[in-house]
C-alpha positions in Angstrom: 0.0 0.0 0.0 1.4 3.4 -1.1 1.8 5.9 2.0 3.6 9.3 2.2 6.0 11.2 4.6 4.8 14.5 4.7 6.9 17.6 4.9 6.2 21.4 4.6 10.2 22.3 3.2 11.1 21.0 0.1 14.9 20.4 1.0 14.1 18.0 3.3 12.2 16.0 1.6 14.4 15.3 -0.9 17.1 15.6 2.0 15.2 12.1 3.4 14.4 10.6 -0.5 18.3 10.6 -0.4 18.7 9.3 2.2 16.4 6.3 2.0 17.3 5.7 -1.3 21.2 5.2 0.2 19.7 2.3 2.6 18.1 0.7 -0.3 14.3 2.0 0.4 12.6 2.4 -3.1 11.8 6.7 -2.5 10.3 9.0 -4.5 9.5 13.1 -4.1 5.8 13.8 -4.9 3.3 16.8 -4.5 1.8 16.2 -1.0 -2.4 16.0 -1.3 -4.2 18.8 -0.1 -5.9 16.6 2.4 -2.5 17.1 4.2 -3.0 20.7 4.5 0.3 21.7 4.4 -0.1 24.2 1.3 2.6 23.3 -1.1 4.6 21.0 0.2 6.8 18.1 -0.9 6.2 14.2 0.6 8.4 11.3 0.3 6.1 8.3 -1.7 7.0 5.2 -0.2 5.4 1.0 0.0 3.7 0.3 3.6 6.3 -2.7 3.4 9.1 -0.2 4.3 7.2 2.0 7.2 9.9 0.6 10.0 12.7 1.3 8.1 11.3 5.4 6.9 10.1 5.9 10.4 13.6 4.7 12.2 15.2 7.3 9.7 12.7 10.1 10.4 13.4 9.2 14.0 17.0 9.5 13.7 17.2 13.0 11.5 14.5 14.8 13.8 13.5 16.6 10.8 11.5 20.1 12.1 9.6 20.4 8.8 8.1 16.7 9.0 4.2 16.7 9.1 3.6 13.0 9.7 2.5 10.2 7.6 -0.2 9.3 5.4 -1.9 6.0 4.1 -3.6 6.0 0.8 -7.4 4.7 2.0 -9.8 4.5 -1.7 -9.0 7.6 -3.4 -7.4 10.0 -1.2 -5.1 9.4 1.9 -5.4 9.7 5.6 -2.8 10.4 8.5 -2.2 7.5 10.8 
């Protein structure tokens, strides 16, 4: 299932795309959903099957711009 890290400052996104991409997490940048509402921000598109490792990382860089997650649900997505 397709869930998002959801940041409000572009830099870190891709900061943490990097970053899982280097521990061998399959990462992409994508336009966060308004259902956010976070305005224009960038999220980090990820598989459900890699939440432990993305949230251990999230954990470790403390990242002030982090929103929280989402998880698609039908048509839109949902914070946990």
């Amino acid at each position: 299932m397709t869930m998002l890290a959801v940041f409000r400052s572009r830099a870190q996104s891709l900061d943490c795309v990097s970053r899982l991409r280097g521990e061998g997490v399959p990462a992409q940048a994508v336009s966060t959903p308004k259902e956010a509402g976070v305005g224009c921000g960038v999220s980090v598109r990820f598989d459900e099957a890699f939440l432990p490792r993305v949230s251990a990382l999230l954990k470790r860089r403390a990242y002030s711009s982090f929103s929280g997650i989402m998880r698609r649900a039908g048509n839109t997505f949902v914070f946990l």
